[in-house]
C-alpha positions as a printed NumPy array, in Angstrom:
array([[-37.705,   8.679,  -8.295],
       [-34.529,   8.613,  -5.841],
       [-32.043,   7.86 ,  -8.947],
       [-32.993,  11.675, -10.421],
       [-31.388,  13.203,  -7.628],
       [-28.26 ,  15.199,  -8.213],
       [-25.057,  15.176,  -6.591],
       [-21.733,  17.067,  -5.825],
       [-19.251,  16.896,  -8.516],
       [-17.05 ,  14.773,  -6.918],
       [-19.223,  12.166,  -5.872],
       [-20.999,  11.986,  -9.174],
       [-17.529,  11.765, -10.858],
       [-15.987,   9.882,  -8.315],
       [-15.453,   5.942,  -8.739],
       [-15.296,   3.543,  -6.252],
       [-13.139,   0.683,  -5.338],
       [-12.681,  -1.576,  -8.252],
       [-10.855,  -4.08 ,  -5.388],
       [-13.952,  -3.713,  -3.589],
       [-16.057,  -4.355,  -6.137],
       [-14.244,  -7.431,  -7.522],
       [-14.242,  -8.381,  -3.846],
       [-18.014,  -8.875,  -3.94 ],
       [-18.231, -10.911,  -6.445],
       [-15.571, -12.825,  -5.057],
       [-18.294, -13.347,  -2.151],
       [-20.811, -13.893,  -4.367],
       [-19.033, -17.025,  -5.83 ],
       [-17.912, -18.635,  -2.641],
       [-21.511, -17.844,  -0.987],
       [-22.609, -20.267,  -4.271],
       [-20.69 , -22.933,  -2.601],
       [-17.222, -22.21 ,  -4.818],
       [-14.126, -22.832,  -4.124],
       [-11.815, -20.091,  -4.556],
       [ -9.018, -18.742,  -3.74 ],
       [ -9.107, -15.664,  -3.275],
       [ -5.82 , -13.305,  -3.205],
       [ -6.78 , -10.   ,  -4.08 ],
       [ -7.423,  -8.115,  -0.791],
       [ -4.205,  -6.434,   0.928],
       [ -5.66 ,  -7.899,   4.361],
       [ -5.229, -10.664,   6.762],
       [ -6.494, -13.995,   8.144],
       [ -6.624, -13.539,  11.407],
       [ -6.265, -16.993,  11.642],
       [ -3.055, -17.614,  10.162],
       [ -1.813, -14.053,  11.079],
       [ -2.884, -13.382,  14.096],
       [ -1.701,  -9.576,  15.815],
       [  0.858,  -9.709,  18.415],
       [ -0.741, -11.426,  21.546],
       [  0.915,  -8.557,  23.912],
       [ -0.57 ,  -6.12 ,  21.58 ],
       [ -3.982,  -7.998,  22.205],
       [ -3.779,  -8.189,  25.659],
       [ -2.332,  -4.325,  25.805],
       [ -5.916,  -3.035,  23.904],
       [ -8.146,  -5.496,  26.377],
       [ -6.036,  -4.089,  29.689],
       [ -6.446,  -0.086,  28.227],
       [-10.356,  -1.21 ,  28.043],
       [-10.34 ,  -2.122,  31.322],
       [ -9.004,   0.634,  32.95 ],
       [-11.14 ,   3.197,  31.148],
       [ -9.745,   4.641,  28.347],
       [-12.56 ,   5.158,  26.091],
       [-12.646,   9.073,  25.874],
       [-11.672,  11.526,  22.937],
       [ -8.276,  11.002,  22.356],
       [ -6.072,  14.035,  21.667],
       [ -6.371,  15.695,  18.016],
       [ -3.324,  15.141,  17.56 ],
       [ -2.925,  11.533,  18.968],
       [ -1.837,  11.078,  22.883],
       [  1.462,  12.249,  23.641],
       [  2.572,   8.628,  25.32 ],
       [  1.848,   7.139,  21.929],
       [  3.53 ,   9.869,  19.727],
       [  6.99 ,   9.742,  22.227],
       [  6.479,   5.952,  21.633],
       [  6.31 ,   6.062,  17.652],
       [  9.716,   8.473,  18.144],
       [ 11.553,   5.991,  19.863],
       [ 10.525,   3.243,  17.767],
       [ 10.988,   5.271,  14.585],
       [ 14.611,   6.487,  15.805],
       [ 15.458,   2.902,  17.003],
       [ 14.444,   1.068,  13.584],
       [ 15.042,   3.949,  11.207],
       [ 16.884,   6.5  ,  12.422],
       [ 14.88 ,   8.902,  12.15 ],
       [ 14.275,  11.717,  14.841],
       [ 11.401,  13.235,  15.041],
       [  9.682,  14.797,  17.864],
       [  6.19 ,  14.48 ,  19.364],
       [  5.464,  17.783,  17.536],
       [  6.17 ,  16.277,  14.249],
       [  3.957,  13.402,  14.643],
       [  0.41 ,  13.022,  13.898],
       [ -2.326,   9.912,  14.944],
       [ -5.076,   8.883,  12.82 ],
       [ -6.993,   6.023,  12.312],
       [ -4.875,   4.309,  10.077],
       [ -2.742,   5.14 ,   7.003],
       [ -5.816,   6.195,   4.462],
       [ -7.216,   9.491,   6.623],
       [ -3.369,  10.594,   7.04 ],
       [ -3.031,  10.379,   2.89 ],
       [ -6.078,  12.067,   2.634],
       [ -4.865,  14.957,   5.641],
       [ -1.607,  14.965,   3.223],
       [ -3.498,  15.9  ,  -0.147],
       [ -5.679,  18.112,   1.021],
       [ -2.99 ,  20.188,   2.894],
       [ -0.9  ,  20.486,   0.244],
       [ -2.947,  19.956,  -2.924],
       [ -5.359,  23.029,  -4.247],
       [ -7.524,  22.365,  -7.498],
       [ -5.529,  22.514, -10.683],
       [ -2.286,  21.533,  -8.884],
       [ -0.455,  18.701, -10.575],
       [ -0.054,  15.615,  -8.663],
       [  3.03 ,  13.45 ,  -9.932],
       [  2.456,   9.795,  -9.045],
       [  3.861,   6.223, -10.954],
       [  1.746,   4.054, -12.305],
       [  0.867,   1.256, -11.284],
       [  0.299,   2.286,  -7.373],
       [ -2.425,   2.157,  -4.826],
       [ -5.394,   4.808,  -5.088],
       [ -3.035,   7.785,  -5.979],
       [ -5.556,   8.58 ,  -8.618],
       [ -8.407,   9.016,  -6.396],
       [ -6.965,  11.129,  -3.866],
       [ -5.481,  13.626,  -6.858],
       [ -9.326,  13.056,  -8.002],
       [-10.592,  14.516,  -4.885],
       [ -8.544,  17.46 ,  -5.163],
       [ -9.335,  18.369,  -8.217],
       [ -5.605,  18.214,  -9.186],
       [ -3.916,  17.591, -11.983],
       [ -2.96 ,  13.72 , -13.181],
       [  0.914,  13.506, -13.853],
       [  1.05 ,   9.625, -14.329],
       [  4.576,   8.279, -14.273],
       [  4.302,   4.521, -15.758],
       [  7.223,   2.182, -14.153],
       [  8.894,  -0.651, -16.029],
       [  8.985,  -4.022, -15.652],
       [ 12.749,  -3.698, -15.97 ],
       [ 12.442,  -1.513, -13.187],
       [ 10.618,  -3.695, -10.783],
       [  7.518,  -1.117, -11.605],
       [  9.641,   1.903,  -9.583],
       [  9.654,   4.725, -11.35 ],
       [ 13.078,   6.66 , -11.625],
       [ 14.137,  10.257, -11.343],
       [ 14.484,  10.701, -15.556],
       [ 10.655,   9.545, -15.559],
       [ 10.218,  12.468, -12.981],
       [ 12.366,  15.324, -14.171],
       [ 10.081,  16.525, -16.853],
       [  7.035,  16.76 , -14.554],
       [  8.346,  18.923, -11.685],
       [  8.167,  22.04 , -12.336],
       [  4.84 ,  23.472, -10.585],
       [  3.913,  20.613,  -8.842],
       [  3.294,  20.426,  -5.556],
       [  3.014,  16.776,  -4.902],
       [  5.063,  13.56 ,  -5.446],
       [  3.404,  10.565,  -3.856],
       [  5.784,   7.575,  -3.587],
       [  5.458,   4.513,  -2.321],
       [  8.139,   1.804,  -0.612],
       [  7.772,  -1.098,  -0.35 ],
       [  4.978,  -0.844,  -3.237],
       [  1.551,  -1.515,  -3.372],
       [  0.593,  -3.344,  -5.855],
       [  4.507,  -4.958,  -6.437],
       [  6.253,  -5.718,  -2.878],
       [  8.888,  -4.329,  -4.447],
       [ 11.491,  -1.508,  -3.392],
       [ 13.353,   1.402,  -4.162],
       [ 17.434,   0.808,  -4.883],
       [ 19.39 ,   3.05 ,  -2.794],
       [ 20.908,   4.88 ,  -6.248],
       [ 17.524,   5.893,  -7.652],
       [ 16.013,   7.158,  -4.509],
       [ 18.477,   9.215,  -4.059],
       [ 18.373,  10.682,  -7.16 ],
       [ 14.82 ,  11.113,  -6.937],
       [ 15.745,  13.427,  -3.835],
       [ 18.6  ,  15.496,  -5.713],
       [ 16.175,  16.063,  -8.06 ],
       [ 13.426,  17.171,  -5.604],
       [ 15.799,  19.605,  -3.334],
       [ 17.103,  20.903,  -6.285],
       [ 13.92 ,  22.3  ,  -7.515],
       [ 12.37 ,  23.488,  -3.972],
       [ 15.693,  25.356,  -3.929],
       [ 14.87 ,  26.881,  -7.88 ],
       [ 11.498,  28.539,  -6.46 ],
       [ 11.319,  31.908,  -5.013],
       [ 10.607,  32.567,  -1.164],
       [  7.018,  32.169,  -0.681],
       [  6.046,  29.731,  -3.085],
       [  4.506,  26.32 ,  -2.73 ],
       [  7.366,  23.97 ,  -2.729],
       [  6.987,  20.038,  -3.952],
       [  6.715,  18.131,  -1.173],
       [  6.781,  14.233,  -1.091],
       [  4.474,  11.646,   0.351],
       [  6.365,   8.717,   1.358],
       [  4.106,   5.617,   2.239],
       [  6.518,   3.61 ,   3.641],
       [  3.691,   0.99 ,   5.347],
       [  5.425,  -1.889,   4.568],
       [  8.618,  -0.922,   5.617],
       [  9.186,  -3.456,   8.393],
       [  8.614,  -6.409,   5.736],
       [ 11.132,  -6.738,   3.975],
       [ 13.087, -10.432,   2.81 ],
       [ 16.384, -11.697,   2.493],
       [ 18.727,  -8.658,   1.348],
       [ 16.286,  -6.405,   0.706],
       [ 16.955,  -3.183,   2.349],
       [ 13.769,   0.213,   3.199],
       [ 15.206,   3.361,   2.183],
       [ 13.603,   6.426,   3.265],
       [ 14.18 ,  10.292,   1.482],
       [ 15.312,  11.558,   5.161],
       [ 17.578,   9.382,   5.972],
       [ 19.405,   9.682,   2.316],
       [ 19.142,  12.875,   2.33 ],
       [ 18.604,  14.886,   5.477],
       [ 17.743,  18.159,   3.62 ],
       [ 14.443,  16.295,   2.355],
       [ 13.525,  16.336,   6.211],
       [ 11.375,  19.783,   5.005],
       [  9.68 ,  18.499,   1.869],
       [  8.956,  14.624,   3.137],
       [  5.818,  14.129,   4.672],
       [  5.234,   9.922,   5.864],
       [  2.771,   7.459,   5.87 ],
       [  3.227,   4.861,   8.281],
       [  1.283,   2.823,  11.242],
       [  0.762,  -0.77 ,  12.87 ],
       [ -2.053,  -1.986,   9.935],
       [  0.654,  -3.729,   7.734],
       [  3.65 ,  -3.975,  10.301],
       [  1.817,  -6.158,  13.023],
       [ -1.144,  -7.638,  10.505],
       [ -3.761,  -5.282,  12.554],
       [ -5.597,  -3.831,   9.697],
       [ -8.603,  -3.636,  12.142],
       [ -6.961,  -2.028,  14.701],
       [ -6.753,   1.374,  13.147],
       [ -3.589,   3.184,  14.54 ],
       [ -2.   ,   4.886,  11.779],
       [  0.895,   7.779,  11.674],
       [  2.675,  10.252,  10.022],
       [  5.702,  12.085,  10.431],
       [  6.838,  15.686,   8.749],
       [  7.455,  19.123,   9.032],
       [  5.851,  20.395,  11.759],
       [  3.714,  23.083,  10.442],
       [  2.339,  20.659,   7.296],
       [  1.758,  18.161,  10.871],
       [ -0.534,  21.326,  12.079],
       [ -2.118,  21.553,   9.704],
       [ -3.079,  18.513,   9.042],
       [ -4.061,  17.537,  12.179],
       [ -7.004,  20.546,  12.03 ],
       [ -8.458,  18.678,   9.057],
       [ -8.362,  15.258,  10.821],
       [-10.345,  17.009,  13.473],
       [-12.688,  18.214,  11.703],
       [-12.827,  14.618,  10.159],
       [-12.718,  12.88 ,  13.207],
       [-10.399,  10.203,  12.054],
       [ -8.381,  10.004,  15.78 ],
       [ -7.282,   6.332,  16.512],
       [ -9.445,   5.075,  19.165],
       [ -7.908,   5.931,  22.988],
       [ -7.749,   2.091,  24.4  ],
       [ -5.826,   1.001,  21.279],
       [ -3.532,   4.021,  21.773],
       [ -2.85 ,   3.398,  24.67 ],
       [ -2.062,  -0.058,  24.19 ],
       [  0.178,   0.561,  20.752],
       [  2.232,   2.675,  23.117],
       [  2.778,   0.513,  25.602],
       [  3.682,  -2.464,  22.916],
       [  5.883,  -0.554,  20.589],
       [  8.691,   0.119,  23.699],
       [  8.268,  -3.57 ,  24.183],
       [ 11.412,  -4.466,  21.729],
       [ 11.414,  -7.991,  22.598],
       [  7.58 ,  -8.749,  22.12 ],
       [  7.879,  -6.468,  18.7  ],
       [ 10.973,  -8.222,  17.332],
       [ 10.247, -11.808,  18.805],
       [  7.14 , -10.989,  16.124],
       [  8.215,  -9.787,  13.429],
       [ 11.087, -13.058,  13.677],
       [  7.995, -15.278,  13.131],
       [  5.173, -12.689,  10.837],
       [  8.439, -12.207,   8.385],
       [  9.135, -15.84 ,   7.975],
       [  5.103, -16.626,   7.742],
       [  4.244, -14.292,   4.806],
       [  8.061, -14.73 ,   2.985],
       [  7.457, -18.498,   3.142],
       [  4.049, -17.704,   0.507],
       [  5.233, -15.749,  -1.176],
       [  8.386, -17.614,  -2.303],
       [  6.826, -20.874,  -2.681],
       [  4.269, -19.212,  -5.163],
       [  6.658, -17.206,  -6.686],
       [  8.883, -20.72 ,  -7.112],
       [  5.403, -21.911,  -8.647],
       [  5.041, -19.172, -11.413],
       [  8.55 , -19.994, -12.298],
       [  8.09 , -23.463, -12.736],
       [  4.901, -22.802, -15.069],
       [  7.139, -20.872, -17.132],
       [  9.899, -23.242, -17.054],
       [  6.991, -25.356, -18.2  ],
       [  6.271, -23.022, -21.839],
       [  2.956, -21.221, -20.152],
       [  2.881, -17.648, -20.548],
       [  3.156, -16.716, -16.799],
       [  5.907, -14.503, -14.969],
       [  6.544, -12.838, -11.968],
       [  9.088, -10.67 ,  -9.672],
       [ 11.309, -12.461,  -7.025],
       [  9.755, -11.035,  -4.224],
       [ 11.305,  -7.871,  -1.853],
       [  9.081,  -6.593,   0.461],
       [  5.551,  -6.212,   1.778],
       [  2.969,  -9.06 ,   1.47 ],
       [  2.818,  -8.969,  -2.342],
       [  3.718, -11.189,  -5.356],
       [  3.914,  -9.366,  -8.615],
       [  3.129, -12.031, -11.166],
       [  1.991, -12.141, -15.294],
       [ -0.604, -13.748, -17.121],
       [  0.354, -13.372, -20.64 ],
       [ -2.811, -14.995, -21.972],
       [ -4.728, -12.62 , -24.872],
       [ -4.881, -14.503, -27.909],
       [ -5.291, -17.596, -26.348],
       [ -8.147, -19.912, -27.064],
       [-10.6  , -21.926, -24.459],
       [-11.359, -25.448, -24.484],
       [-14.606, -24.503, -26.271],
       [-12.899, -22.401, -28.886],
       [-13.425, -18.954, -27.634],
       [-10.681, -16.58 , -28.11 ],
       [ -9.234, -14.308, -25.057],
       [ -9.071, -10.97 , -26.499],
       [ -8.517,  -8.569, -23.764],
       [ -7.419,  -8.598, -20.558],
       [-10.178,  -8.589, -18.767],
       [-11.291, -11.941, -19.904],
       [ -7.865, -13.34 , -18.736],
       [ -8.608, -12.034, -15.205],
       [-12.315, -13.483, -15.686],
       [-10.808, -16.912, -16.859],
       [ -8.37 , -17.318, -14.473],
       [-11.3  , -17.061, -11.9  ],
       [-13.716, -19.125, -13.212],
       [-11.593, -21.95 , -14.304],
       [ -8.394, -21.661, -11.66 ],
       [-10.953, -20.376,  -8.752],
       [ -7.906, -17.951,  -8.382],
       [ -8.35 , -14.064,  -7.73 ],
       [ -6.063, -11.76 ,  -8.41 ],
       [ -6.042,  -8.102,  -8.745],
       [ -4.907,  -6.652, -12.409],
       [ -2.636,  -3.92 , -12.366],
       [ -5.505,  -1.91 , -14.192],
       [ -6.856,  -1.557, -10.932],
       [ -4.111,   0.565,  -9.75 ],
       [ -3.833,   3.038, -12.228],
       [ -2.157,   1.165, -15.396],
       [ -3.265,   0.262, -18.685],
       [ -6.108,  -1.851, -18.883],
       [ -4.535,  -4.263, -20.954],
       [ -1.569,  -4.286, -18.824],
       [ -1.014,  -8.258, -18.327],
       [  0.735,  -7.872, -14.553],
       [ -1.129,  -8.659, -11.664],
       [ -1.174,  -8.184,  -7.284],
       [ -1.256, -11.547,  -5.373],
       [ -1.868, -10.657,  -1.527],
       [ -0.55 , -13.893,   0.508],
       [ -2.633, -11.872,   3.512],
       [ -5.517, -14.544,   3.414],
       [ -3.28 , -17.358,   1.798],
       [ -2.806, -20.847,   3.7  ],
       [  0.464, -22.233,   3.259],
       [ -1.136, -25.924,   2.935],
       [ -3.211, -24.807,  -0.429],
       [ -0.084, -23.164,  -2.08 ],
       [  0.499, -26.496,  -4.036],
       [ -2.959, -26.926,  -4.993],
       [ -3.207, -23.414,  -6.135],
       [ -0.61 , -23.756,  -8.372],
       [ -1.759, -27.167,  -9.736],
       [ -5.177, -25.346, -10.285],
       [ -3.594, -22.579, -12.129],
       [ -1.406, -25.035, -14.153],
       [ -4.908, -27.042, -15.29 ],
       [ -6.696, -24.13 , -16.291],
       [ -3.391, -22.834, -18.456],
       [ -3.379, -26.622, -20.546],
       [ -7.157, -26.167, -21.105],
       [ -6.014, -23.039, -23.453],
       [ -4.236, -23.345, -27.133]])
């Protein structure tokens, strides 16, 4: 009787997490006593990424001596002076305590984002593929301007893929480095995406919405080898009044649990969304606050980190990036994207058409992605999942939960289960 009942229109409309979901079966397999390996959630081992041990012993200490009140709406002032410094230090960037709000992490600050900015019917521009732009335009009721990147392009979209969309919209969510792609904006095109932006907010008439843009830069402290984060604001210091950030600790110290997220922008867009976090509740709690405030103004506990995190995750993600590359040297159909930034590995299974050992024919992509699974007990995360084509071929690899000793048998597993096809 339960399954008659009806419900709002956005949560009868409104799908979940097809990560999640795939997740679960994930735990289904290896509950069955399977081996697998399983590289789909943008997480962390705590074992082989453990958070900072000051940062640990900062939250335990804050316990201790009380703190577990109502933070401030707007996150405590020791913390937000800390993010400045840390921001200005590392980025550049000045902001004051004014312009910064707290949350629990980054996903309650993108949600604060859309639904200051977004009414229903707006248009939303966002690239394709990218992580869960489409939901949060879905919860708005907004308008879908899908921007699909390249493959030439590293999957970044460009300012020509952007021009013809930006007239009446009021939001252009961007992402660097990229989830799903660890890969980055070049300097050039970033700033051209900014021209492009100022010069329309500059078209519209006094009193209009203008386009503003939501930069998730949550990655922005991994970056390899030459790789270099560029931010709108720093480009282009006139985008300080249409740039709105999405930033925090989950990604940049592998403390996805910790919950101590942040954003930085104009300070009455900040106001605002800071009364809808209220309202939601989503306030980091006050120990680990306290304690991320105390740790970030520790530069030589946050760099002597990062010296060894950056080296940990780069170290997977090049030796399975060599791997694809040597399958490919090999004839098999595989690719992927030297790897830039984040904790990522784009990579491509170019598999539809294919045949199994027992003569059944791949036909869609889908059954690559099941395939792959069941016969190289790897899972990955299609880029189908993040807003592309469902017969898109590329796919995320998250090194998060990946041992550096199993690399080689990963990519012996893979190579197997890519012979067993003709």
């Amino acid at each position: 009787m339960s399954g008659n009942h009806r419900f709002s229109q956005l949560a009868e409309t409104l799908i979940g997490s097809e990560i999640v979901k795939l997740g679960g079966l994930i735990k289904e397999k290896i509950k069955a006593g399977e081996k697998i390996y399983n590289y789909t959630i943008g997480d962390f081992d705590s074992s082989q990424f453990p958070i900072p041990v000051e940062l640990k012993n900062d939250i335990i200490a804050a316990y201790n001596e009380g703190y577990t009140t109502y933070p401030s709406a707007e996150g405590e002032l020791e913390l937000r002076n800390a993010i400045a410094a840390f921001i200005e230090k590392n980025e550049g960037l000045k902001y004051s305590p004014a312009e910064i709000l707290v949350s629990n992490g980054g996903r309650p600050i993108i949600y604060a984002i859309f639904r200051s900015i977004v009414d229903k019917g707006d248009k939303v521009i966002y690239p394709v593929p990218s992580w869960n732009n489409n939901h949060y335009t879905h919860f708005n009721e907004a308008v879908h301007i899908q921007v699909e990147a390249s493959r030439e392009k590293n999957f970044m979209p460009t300012a020509d893929q952007i021009r013809p969309h930006v007239k009446g919209a009021t939001l252009l969510a961007l992402c660097s480095p990229l989830n799903p792609t660890g890969t980055v904006f070049a300097k050039e095109e970033l700033e051209a995406i900014c021209d492009l932006v100022i010069a329309e907010n500059e078209s519209r008439p006094v009193g209009a919405k203008k386009l503003f843009v939501m930069y998730d830069q949550i990655y922005w402290t991994l970056t390899f080898g030459d790789t270099v984060h560029y931010n709108p604001v720093s480009l282009r210091p006139k985008m300080k009044d249409y740039t709105v950030f999405v930033d925090g600790i989950s990604k940049a110290f592998a403390a996805t649990g910790v919950r101590v997220g942040w954003s930085m922008g104009p300070e009455s867009l900040i106001a605002k969304m800071k009364a809808i976090n209220s309202h939601v509740g989503s306030w980091a709690p006050m120990a680990e606050q306290k304690a991320v405030a105390r740790f970030l103004v520790n530069e030589s506990a946050v760099q002597q980190y990062f010296n060894h995190f950056k080296n940990e995750v780069h170290f997977r993600l090049i030796h399975l990036y060599n791997g694809f590359i040597k399958l490919r040297a090999e004839g098999f159909l595989v690719d992927a994207i030297a790897p830039q930034a984040a904790i990522y590995l784009t990579v491509q299974l170019n598999l539809v058409g294919k045949k199994t050992a027992d003569g059944n024919s791949i036909s869609k992509q889908e059954e690559v992605t099941d395939y792959i699974l069941n016969k190289a007990k790897l899972a990955l995360v299609p880029f189908s999942f993040f807003g592309a084509d469902k017969e898109n071929s590329w796919y995320r690899i998250s090194v998060g939960c990946c041992k550096k000793e199993e690399i080689e048998d990963v990519i012996n597993s893979l190579r197997m289960a890519l012979q067993a096809l003709n």
